[in-house]
SEDREN-6683 format. One record per atom (N, C-alpha, C, O): residue number from 1; x, y negated, z; chain; atom name. Coordinates in steps of 0.2 Angstrom, whole numbers. Atoms other than C-alpha are relative to their C-alpha. Example, Ala and Ser with C-alpha at 12.3 -4.5 7.8 and 13.67 -1.06 7.14 Angstrom:
<atoms>
> nr; east; north; up; kette; atom
> 1; 4; 6; 0; A; N
> 1; 62; 22; 39; A; CA
> 1; 4; -6; 0; A; C
> 1; 9; -5; 3; A; O
> 2; -4; 6; -1; A; N
> 2; 68; 5; 36; A; CA
> 2; -4; -5; 3; A; C
> 2; -1; -11; 4; A; O
</atoms>
This chain:
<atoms>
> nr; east; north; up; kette; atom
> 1; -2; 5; -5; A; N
> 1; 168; -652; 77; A; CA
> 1; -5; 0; 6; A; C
> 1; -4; -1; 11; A; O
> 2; 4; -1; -4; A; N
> 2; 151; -648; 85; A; CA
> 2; -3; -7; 7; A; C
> 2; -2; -12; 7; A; O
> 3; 3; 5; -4; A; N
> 3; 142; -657; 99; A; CA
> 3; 4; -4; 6; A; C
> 3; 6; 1; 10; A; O
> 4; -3; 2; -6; A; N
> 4; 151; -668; 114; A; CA
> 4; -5; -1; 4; A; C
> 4; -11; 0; 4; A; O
> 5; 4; -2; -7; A; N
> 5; 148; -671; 132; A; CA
> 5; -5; -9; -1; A; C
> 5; -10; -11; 2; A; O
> 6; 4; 6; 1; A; N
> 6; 142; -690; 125; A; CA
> 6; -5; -1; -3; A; C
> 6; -8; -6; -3; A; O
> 7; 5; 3; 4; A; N
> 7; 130; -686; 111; A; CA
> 7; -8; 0; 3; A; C
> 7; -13; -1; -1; A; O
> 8; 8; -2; -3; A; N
> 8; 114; -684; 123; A; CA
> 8; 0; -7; 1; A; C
> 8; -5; -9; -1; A; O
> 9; 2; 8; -2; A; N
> 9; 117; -704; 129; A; CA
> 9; 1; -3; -7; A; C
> 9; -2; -8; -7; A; O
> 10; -1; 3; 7; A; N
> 10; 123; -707; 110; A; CA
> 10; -11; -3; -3; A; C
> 10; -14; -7; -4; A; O
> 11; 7; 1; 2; A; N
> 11; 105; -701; 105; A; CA
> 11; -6; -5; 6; A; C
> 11; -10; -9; 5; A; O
> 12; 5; 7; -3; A; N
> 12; 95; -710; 120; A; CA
> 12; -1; -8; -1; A; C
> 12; -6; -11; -2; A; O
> 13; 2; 7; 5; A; N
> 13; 100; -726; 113; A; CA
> 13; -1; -1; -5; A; C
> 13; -5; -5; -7; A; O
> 14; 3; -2; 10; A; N
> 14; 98; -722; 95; A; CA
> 14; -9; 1; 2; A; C
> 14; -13; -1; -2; A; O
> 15; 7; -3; 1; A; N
> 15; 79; -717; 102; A; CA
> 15; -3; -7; 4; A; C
> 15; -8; -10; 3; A; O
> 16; 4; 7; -3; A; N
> 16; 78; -734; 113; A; CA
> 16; 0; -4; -5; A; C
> 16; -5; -6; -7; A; O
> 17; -3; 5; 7; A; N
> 17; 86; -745; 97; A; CA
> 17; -7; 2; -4; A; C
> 17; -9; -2; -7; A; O
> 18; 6; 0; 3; A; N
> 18; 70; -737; 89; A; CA
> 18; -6; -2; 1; A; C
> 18; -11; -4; -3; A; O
> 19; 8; 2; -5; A; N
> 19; 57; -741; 102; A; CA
> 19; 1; -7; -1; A; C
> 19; -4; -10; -4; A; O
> 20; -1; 9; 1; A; N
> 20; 65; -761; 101; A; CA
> 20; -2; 0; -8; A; C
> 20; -7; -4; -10; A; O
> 21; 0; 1; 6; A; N
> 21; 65; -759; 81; A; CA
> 21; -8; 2; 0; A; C
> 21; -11; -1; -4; A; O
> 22; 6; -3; 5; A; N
> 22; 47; -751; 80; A; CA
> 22; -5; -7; 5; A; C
> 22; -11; -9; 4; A; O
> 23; 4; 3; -4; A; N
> 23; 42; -765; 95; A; CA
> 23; 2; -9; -7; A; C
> 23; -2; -12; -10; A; O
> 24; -1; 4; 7; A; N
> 24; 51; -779; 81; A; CA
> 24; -4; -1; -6; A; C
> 24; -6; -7; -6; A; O
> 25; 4; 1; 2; A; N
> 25; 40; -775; 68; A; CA
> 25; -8; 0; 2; A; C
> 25; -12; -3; -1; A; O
> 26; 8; 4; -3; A; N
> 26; 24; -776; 77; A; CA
> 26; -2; -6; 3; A; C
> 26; -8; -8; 3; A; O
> 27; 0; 9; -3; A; N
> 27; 29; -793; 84; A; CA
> 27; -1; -5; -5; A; C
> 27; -4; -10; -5; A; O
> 28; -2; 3; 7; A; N
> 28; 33; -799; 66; A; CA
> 28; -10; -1; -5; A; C
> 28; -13; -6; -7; A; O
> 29; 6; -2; 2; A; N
> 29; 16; -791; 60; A; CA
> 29; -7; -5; 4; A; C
> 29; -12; -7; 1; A; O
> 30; 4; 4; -4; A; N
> 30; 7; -800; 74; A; CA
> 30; 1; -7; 2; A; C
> 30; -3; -10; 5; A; O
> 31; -2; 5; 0; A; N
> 31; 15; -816; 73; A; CA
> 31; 4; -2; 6; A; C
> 31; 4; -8; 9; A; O
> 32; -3; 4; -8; A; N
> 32; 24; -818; 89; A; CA
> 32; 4; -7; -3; A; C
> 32; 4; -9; -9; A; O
> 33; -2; 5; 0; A; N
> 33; 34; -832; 93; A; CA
> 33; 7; 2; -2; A; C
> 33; 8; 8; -1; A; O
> 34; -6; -5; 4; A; N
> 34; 53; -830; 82; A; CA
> 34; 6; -2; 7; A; C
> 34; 11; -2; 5; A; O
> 35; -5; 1; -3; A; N
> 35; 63; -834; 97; A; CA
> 35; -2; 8; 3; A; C
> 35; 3; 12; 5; A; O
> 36; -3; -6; -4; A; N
> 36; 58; -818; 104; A; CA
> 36; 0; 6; -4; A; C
> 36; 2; 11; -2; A; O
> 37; -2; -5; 6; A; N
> 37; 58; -808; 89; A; CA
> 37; 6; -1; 0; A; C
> 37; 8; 5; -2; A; O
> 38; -7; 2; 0; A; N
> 38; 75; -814; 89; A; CA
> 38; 5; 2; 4; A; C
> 38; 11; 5; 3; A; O
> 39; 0; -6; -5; A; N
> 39; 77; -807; 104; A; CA
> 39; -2; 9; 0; A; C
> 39; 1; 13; 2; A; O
> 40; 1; -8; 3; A; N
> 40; 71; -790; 101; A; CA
> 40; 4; 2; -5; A; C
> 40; 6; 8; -5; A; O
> 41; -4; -3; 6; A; N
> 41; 81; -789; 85; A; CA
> 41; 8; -1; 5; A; C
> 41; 11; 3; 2; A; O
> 42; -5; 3; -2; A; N
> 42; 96; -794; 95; A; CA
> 42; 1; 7; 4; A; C
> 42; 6; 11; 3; A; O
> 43; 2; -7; -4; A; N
> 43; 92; -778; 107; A; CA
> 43; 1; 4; -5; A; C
> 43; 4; 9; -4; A; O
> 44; 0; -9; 6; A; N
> 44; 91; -766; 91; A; CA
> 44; 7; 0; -2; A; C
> 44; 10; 5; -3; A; O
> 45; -6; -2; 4; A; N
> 45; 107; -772; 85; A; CA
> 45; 7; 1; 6; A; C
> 45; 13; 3; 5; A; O
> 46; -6; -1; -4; A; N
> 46; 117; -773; 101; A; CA
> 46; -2; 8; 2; A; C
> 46; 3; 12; 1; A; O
> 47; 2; -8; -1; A; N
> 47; 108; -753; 106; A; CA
> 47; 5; 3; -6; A; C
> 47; 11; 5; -5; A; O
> 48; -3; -3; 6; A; N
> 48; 114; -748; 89; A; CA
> 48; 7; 1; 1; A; C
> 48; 9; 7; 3; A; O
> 49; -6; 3; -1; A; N
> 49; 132; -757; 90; A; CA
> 49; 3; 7; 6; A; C
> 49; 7; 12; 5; A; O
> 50; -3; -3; -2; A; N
> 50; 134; -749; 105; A; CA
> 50; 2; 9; 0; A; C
> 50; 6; 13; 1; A; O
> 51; 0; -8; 2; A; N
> 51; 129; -731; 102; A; CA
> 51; 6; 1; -4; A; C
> 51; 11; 4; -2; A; O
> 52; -5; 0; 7; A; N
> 52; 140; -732; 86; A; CA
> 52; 7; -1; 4; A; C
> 52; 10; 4; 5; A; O
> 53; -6; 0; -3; A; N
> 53; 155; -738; 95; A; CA
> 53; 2; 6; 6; A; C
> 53; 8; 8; 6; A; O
> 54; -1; -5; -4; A; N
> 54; 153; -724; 109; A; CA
> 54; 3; 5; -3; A; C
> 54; 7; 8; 0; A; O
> 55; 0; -6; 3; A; N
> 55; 152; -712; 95; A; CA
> 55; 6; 1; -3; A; C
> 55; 9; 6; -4; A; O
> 56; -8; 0; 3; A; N
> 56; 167; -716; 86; A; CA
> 56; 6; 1; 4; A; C
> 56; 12; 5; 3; A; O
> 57; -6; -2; -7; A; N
> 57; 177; -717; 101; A; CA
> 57; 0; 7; 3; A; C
> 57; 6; 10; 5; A; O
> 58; 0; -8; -3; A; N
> 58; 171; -699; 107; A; CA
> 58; 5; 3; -5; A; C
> 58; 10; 6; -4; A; O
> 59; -2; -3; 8; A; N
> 59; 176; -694; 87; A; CA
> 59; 9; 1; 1; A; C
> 59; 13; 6; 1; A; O
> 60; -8; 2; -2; A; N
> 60; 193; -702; 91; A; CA
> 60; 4; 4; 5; A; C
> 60; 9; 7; 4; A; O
> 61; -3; -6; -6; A; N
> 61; 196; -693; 108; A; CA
> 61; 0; 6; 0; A; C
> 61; 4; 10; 3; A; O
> 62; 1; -8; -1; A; N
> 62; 189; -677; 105; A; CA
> 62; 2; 2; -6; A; C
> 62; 6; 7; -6; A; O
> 63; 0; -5; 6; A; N
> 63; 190; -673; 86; A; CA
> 63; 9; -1; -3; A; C
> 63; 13; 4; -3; A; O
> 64; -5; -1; 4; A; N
> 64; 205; -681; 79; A; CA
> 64; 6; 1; 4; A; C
> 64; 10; 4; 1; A; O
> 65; -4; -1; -3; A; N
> 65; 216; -681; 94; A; CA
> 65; 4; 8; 1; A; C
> 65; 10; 9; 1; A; O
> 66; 0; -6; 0; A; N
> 66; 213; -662; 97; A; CA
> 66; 3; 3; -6; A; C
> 66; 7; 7; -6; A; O
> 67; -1; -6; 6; A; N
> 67; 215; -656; 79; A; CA
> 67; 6; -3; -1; A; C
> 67; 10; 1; -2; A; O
> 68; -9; 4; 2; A; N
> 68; 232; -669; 76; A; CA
> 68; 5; 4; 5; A; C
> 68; 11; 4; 3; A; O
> 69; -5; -3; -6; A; N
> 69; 240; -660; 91; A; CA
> 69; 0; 7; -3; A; C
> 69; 6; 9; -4; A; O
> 70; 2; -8; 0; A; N
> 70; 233; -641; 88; A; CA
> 70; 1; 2; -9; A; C
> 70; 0; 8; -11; A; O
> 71; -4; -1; 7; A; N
> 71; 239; -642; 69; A; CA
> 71; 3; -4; -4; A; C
> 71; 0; -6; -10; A; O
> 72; -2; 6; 2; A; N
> 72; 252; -654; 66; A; CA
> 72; 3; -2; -9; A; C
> 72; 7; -6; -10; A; O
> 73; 0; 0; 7; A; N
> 73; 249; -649; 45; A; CA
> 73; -3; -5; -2; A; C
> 73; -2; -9; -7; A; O
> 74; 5; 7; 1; A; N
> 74; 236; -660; 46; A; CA
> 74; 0; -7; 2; A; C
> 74; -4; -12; 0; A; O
> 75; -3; 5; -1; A; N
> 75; 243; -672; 52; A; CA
> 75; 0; -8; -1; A; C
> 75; -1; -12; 3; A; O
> 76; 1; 7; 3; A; N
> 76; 243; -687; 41; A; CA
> 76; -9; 1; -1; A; C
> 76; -13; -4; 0; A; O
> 77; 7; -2; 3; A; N
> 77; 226; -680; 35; A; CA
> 77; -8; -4; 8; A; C
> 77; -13; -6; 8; A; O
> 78; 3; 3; -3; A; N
> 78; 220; -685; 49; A; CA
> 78; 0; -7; 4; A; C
> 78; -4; -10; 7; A; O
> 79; -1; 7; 0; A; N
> 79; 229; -702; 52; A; CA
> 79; -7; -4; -6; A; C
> 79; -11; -9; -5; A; O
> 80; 4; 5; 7; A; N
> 80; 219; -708; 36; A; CA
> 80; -6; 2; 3; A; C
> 80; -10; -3; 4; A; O
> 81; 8; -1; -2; A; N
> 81; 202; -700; 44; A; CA
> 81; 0; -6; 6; A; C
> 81; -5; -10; 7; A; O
> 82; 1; 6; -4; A; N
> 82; 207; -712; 59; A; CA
> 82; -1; -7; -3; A; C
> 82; -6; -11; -1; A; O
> 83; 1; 8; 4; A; N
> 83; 210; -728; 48; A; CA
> 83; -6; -1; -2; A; C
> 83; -8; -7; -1; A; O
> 84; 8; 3; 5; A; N
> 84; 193; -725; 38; A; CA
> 84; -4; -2; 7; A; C
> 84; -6; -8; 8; A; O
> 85; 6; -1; -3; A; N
> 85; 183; -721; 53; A; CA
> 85; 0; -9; 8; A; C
> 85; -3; -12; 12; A; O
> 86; 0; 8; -5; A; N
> 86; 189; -738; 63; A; CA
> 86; -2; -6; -4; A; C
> 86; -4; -12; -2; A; O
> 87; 3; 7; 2; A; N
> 87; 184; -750; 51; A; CA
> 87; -8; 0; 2; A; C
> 87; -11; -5; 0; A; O
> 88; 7; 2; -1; A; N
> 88; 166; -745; 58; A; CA
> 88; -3; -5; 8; A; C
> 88; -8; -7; 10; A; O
> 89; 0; 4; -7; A; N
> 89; 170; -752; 74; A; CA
> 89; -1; -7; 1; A; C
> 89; -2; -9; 7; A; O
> 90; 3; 5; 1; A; N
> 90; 165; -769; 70; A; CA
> 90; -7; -1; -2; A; C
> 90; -10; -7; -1; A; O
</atoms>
Protein backbone atom coordinates (compact mmCIF):
# COMPACT_ATOMS: atom_id res chain seq x y z
CA UNK A 1 0.00 0.00 0.00
CA UNK A 2 3.14 2.06 0.73
CA UNK A 3 3.44 5.69 1.72
CA UNK A 4 0.82 8.67 0.73
CA UNK A 5 0.94 12.33 -0.22
CA UNK A 6 -0.65 12.77 3.62
CA UNK A 7 1.62 10.62 5.70
CA UNK A 8 4.29 13.49 6.32
CA UNK A 9 1.41 15.72 8.15
CA UNK A 10 -0.10 12.25 9.53
CA UNK A 11 3.40 11.94 11.33
CA UNK A 12 3.68 15.85 12.33
CA UNK A 13 0.88 15.47 14.39
CA UNK A 14 1.49 12.22 15.85
CA UNK A 15 5.07 14.06 16.75
CA UNK A 16 3.16 17.30 18.18
CA UNK A 17 0.42 14.82 20.22
CA UNK A 18 3.80 13.66 21.75
CA UNK A 19 5.28 17.00 22.61
CA UNK A 20 1.51 17.96 24.35
CA UNK A 21 1.54 14.20 26.02
CA UNK A 22 5.37 14.47 27.19
CA UNK A 23 4.37 18.39 28.17
CA UNK A 24 1.14 16.46 30.30
CA UNK A 25 3.20 14.39 32.30
CA UNK A 26 5.60 17.01 33.40
CA UNK A 27 2.52 19.12 34.46
CA UNK A 28 1.14 16.14 36.48
CA UNK A 29 4.63 15.43 38.03
CA UNK A 30 4.92 19.12 38.95
CA UNK A 31 1.49 19.67 40.18
CA UNK A 32 0.04 22.18 37.94
CA UNK A 33 -3.27 23.33 38.22
CA UNK A 34 -5.85 20.30 36.68
CA UNK A 35 -7.83 22.75 34.56
CA UNK A 36 -4.87 23.06 32.42
CA UNK A 37 -3.69 19.70 32.50
CA UNK A 38 -7.10 19.04 31.26
CA UNK A 39 -6.38 21.13 28.84
CA UNK A 40 -3.21 19.74 27.35
CA UNK A 41 -4.84 16.22 27.67
CA UNK A 42 -7.55 17.62 25.46
CA UNK A 43 -4.68 18.76 22.80
CA UNK A 44 -3.29 15.06 22.84
CA UNK A 45 -6.52 13.63 22.25
CA UNK A 46 -8.04 15.97 19.72
CA UNK A 47 -3.86 15.86 17.73
CA UNK A 48 -4.20 12.10 17.93
CA UNK A 49 -8.22 11.93 16.88
CA UNK A 50 -7.33 14.10 14.25
CA UNK A 51 -4.19 12.31 12.70
CA UNK A 52 -6.16 9.01 12.99
CA UNK A 53 -9.04 10.31 11.14
CA UNK A 54 -6.98 11.74 8.36
CA UNK A 55 -5.22 8.51 8.08
CA UNK A 56 -8.09 6.39 7.67
CA UNK A 57 -9.72 8.56 5.30
CA UNK A 58 -6.42 8.58 2.96
CA UNK A 59 -6.53 4.47 3.55
CA UNK A 60 -10.22 4.82 2.20
CA UNK A 61 -9.31 7.11 -0.81
CA UNK A 62 -6.17 5.63 -1.89
CA UNK A 63 -6.11 1.94 -0.75
CA UNK A 64 -9.50 0.50 -0.86
CA UNK A 65 -10.96 2.51 -3.54
CA UNK A 66 -8.05 1.80 -5.96
CA UNK A 67 -7.69 -1.96 -5.26
CA UNK A 68 -11.89 -2.41 -5.36
CA UNK A 69 -11.89 -0.87 -8.83
CA UNK A 70 -8.40 -2.46 -10.25
CA UNK A 71 -9.48 -6.08 -9.04
CA UNK A 72 -13.03 -6.41 -8.79
CA UNK A 73 -12.12 -10.39 -7.27
CA UNK A 74 -11.70 -8.66 -4.28
CA UNK A 75 -14.27 -6.99 -4.17
CA UNK A 76 -16.32 -7.96 -1.09
CA UNK A 77 -12.82 -8.61 0.53
CA UNK A 78 -12.46 -5.34 0.60
CA UNK A 79 -16.04 -3.99 1.43
CA UNK A 80 -15.54 -5.99 4.96
CA UNK A 81 -11.81 -4.18 5.17
CA UNK A 82 -13.93 -0.87 4.74
CA UNK A 83 -16.58 -1.87 7.45
CA UNK A 84 -13.66 -2.90 10.13
CA UNK A 85 -11.49 0.11 9.43
CA UNK A 86 -14.48 2.65 10.04
CA UNK A 87 -15.44 1.62 13.26
CA UNK A 88 -12.10 3.54 14.18
CA UNK A 89 -13.41 6.78 13.14
CA UNK A 90 -14.85 7.62 16.27
Amino acid sequence: MGKHHSHPNIINRLKRAKGHLEKVIEMIESSEPCLDVAQQMHAVNKAIFNAKQTYIKDHIDHCLDKEAVSDPDRLEEKIEEFKEITKYLN
